[in-house]
PLY file of the C-alpha trace (Angstrom):
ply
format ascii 1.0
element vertex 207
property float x
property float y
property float z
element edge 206
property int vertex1
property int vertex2
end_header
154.82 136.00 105.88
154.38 132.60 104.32
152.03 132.32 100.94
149.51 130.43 102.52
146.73 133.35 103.16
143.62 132.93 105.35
140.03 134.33 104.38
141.46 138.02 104.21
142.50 138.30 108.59
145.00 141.00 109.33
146.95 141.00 112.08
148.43 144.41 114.01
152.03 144.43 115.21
151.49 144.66 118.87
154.89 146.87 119.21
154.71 148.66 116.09
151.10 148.61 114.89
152.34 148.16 111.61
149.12 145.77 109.35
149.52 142.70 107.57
147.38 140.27 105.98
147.78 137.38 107.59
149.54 134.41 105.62
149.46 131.43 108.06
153.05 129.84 108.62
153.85 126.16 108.06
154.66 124.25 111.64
158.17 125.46 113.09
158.06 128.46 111.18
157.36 132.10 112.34
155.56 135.10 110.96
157.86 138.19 111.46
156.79 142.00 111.60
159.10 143.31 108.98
158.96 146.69 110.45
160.40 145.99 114.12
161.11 142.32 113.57
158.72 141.03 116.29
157.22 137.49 116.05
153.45 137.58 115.38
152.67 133.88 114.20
154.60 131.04 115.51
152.54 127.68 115.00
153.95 124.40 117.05
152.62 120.79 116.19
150.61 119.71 119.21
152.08 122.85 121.20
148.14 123.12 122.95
148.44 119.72 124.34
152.36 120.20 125.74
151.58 123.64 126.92
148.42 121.87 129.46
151.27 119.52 130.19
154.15 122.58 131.51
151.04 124.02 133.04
149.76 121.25 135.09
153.61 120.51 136.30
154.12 124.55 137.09
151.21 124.08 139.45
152.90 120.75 141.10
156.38 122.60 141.29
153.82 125.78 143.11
152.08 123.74 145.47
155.07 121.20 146.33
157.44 124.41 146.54
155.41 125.96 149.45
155.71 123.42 152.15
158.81 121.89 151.52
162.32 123.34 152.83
163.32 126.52 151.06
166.81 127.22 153.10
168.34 127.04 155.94
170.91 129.59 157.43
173.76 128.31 160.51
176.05 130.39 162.18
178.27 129.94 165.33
176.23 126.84 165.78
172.55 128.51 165.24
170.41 127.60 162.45
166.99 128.52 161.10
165.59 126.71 158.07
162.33 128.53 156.63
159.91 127.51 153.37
158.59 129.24 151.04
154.73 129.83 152.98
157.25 130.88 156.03
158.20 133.46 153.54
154.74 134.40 152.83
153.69 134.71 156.37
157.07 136.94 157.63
154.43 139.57 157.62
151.09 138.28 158.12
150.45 140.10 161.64
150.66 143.74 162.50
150.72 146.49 160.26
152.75 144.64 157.07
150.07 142.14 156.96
148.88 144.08 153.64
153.05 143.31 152.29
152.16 139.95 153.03
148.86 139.42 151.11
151.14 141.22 148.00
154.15 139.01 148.48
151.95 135.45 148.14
149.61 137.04 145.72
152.58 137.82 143.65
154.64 134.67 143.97
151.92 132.47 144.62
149.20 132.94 143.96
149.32 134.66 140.49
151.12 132.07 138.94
148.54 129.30 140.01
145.78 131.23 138.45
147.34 132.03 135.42
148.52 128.32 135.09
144.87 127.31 136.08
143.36 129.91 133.62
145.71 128.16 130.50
144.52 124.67 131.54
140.99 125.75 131.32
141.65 127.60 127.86
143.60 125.13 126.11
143.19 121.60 127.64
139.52 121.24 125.73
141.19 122.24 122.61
143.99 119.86 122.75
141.60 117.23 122.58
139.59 118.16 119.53
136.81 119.32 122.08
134.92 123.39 122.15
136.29 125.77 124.48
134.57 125.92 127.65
132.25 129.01 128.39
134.28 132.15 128.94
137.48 130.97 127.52
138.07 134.10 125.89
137.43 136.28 128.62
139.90 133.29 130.93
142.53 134.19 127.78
142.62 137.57 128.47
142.70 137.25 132.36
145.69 135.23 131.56
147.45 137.31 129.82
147.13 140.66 131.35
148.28 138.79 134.74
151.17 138.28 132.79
153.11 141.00 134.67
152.06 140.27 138.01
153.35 137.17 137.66
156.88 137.60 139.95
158.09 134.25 140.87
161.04 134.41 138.51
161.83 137.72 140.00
161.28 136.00 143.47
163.58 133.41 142.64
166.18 135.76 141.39
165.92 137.96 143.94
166.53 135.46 146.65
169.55 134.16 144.25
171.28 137.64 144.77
170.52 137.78 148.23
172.03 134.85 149.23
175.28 135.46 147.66
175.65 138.37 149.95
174.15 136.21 153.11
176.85 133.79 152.18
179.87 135.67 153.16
178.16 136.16 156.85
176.83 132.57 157.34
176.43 128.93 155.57
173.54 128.53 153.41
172.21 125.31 152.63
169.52 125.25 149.39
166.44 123.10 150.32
164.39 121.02 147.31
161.91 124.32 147.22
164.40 126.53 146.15
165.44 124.69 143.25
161.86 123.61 142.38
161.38 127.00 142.03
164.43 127.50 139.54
162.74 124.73 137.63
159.56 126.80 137.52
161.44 130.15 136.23
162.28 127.91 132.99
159.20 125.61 132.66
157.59 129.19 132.52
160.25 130.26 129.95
159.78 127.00 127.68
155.66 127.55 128.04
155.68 130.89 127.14
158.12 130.57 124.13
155.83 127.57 122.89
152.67 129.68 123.38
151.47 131.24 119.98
149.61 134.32 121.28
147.38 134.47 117.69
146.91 130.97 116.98
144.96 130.43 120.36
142.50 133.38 119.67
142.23 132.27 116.15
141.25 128.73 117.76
138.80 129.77 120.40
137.61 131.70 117.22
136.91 128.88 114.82
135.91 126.55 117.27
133.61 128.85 119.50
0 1
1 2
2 3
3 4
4 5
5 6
6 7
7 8
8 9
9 10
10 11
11 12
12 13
13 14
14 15
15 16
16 17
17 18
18 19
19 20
20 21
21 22
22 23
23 24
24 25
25 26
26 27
27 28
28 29
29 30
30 31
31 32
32 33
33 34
34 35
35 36
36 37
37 38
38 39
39 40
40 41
41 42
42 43
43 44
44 45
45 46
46 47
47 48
48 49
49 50
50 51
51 52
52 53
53 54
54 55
55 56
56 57
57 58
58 59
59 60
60 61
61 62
62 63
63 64
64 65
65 66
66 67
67 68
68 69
69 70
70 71
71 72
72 73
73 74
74 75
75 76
76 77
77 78
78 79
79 80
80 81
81 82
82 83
83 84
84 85
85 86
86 87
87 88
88 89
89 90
90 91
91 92
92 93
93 94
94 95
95 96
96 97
97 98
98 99
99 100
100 101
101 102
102 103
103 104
104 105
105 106
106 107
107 108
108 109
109 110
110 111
111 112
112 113
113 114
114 115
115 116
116 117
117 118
118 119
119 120
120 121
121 122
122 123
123 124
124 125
125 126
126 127
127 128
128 129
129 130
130 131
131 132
132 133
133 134
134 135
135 136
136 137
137 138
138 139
139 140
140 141
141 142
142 143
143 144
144 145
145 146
146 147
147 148
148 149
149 150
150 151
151 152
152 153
153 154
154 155
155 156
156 157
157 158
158 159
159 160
160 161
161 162
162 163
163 164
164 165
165 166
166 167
167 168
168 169
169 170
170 171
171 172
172 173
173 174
174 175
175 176
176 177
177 178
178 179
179 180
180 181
181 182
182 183
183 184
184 185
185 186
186 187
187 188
188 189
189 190
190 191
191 192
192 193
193 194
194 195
195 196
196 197
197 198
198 199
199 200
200 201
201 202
202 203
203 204
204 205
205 206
C-alpha cells in the first residue's frame, strides 16, 4: 500500500482475510492484497459524481428497453416481433405466473433498485452534501443484490439463443436489444469505477 497512512484503519482482504493497515492510495492508483492480489483501495477523482451519472443512464437504458422493440422473428412469410415486458409477461397467467414475477424481478427490476439505491447513496456526496438517512443500510442493500442482478446474463443468454434461432428463421435486432448490450457495459464501467472502501469510509466521515 501507498505511505500515506490513515488514523490507524485496517482493512480485511475480502477473499483472503489477510489484515492491513490501511495506507490511502493517491488518485488512479490501487491498494493490492499482497497475499491473493485482490484490489482493496482504488480511489477515482470525482468517480461519486460519474458513477450517479452511469446510474441515472442504466435506469433510462431499463425503462426505455422495456417498451421498445426487442426482436422480431419471420419465417415463410410469418413474423412476430416481441419487447422486452412481452418477455416478462410470457408467463404471467396460469401456473408459471411465479417464473414470471422471477424473470422481471431478475432482469428488471433488480437492476432499477440497485441503480436507484447508488443514486440515493452517492448523489448527496458528490455534491459536498451528508448522506441521506439510511445510506448505509441502502449501501448494503446494494450490494448484496449484487448477484441477483441478471440482466447481463439475460442479455447473453438471448445472444446465444438467437444464434441457434438463426439457422431456422431471420432475426431482426430491435433498439431494446442493443440498449440492453449498452447496459451490460455501462454496468461493467460503473462497477470497475466503484471503490467498494472509499464509499463506506465516506458515509463514515461524513455521517
Amino acid at each position: 500500500m501507498n505511505e500515506n497512512a490513515t488514523n490507524g484503519q485496517m482493512i480485511v482482504c475480502p477473499h483472503c482475510d489477510a489484515m492491513y493497515r490501511v495506507r490511502m492510495p493517491e488518485f488512479g492508483e490501487r491498494a493490492v492484497c499482497k497475499r491473493c492480489h485482490t484490489v482493496l483501495i482504488a480511489p477515482r477523482a470525482h468517480a461519486m459524481i460519474r458513477i450517479v451519472a452511469l446510474s441515472v443512464t442504466n435506469l433510462i437504458l431499463v425503462i426505455a428497453a422495456l417498451f421498445l422493440p426487442f426482436l422480431q422473428i419471420s419465417r415463410a412469410g410469418f413474423s412476430n416481433a416481441t419487447s422486452l415486458m412481452d418477455a416478462v409477461l410470457a408467463f404471467a397467467t396460469g401456473p408459471l405466473f411465479v417464473l414470471s414475477l422471477a424473470v422481471g424481478a431478475l432482469i428488471v427490476v433488480v437492476p432499477m433498485l440497485r441503480m436507484l439505491l447508488s443514486i440515493y447513496v452517492l448523489a448527496p456526496m458528490a455534491f459536498d452534501r451528508k448522506p441521506l438517512p439510511a445510506s448505509k443500510r441502502a449501501f448494503r442493500l446494494f450490494e448484496a443484490l449484487k448477484p441477483w442482478s441478471m440482466a447481463e446474463i439475460f442479455v447473453l443468454g438471448c445472444g446465444v439463443a438467437l444464434v441457434k434461432v438463426s439457422a431456422l428463421a431471420q432475426v431482426h435486432l430491435g433498439s431494446a436489444f442493443w440498449m440492453m448490450c449498452v447496459l451490460v457495459v455501462v454496468v461493467l464501467l460503473q462497477d470497475n469505477m466503484m471503490c467498494r472502501w472509499s464509499i463506506w469510509n465516506a458515509l463514515e466521515r461524513r455521517k
